[in-house]
C-alpha positions in Angstrom: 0.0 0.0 0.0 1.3 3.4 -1.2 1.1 6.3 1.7 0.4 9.4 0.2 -0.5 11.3 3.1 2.2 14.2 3.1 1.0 14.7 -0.2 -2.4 15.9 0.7 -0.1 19.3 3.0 -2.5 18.0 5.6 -1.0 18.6 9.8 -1.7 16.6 12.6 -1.6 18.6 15.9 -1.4 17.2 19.2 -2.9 20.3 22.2 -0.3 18.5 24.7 2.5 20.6 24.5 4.0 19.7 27.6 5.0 16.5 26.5 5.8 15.4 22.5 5.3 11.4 23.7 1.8 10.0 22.2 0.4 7.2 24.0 -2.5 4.5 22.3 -4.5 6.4 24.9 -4.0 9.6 23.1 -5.9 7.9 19.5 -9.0 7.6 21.5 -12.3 9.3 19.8 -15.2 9.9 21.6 -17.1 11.5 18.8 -15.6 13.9 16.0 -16.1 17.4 15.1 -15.5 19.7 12.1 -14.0 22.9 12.9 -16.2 26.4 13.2 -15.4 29.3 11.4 -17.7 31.9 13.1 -21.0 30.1 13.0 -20.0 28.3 9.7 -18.9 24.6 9.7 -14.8 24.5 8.5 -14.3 21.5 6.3 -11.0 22.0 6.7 -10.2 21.1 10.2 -11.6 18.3 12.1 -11.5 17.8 15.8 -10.9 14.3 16.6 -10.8 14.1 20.4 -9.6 16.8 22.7 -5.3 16.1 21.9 -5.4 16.0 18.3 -7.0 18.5 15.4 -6.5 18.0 11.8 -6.3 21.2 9.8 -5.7 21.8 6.1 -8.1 19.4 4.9 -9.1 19.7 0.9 -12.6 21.3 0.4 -12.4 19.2 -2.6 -11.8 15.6 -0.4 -16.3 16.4 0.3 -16.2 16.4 -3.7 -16.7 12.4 -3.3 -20.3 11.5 -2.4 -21.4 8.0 -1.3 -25.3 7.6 -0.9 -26.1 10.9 -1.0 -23.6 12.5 1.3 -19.7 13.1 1.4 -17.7 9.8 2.7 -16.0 11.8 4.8 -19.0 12.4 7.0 -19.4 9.0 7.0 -16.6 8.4 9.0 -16.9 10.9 11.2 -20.5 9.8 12.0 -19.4 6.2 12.4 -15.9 6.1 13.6 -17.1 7.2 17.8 -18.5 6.1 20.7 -22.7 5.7 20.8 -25.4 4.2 22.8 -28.2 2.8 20.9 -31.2 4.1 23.4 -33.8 1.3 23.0 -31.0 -1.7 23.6 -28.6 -0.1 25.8 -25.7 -1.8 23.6 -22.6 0.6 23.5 -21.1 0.9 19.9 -17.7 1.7 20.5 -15.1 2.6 17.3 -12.1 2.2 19.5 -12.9 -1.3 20.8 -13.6 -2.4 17.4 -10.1 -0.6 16.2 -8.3 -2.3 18.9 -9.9 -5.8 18.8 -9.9 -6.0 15.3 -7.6 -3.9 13.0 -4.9 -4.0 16.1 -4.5 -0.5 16.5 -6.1 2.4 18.1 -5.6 5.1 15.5 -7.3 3.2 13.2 -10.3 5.8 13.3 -7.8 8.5 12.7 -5.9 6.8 9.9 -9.3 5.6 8.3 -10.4 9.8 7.9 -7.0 10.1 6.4 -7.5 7.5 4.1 -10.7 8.4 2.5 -9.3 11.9 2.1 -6.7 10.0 -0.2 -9.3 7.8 -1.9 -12.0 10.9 -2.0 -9.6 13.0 -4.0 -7.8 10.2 -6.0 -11.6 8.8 -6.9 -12.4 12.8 -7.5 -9.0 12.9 -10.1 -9.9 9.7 -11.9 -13.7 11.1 -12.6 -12.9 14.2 -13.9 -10.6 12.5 -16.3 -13.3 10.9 -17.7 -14.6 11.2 -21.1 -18.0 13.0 -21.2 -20.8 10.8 -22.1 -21.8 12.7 -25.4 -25.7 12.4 -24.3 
């Protein structure tokens, strides 16, 4: 698998100044947020828990629908922590990250990679010959 995620200009940044170590701990998401700008919704940054905020996300990554609505939101709406009300069962992304891809920042890592598949899926369609209809 190719990594292209310095290509995208995107930053990562940790609030914990104090310290520059990053424990599993640290990957946890309780539920993501986009960003505000005023009392406008910024596309461009995403709060994923309260140590790390992604900034300098492409406008252009929400270009990529999947039924109806960007797959980026998908995996913000997913990829947390939820408690169906009738059942009581907890849905937890970061149990399911742990148990079964073996890693906690697998939420994180999966928003990166639809950012790379959203804009490289974007690329390939608007390379595509019109339909002549």
């Amino acid at each position: 698998m190719i990594k292209r995620h310095d290509a995208l200009h995107m930053s990562v940044v940790f609030s914990t100044y104090h310290s520059i170590e990053v424990t599993d701990a640290d990957y946890r998401v309780e539920k993501m947020k986009y960003g505000k700008k005023g009392k406008d919704k910024d596309l461009t940054t995403l709060h994923y828990n309260d140590k790390i905020t992604l900034t300098g996300i492409p406008p252009e990554a929400y270009d990529y629908i999947v039924n109806g609505k960007p797959a980026l939101d998908w995996v913000v709406e997913r990829q947390c922590v939820k408690t169906d009300k009738d059942s009581g069962i907890v849905n937890d992304a970061n149990d399911w990250a742990v148990d079964t891809m073996k890693t906690p920042r697998y939420p994180l890592e999966l928003f990166m990679r639809v950012i790379t598949v959203s804009l490289e899926t974007m690329k390939i369609v608007g390379s595509l010959p019109g339909l002549g209809i």
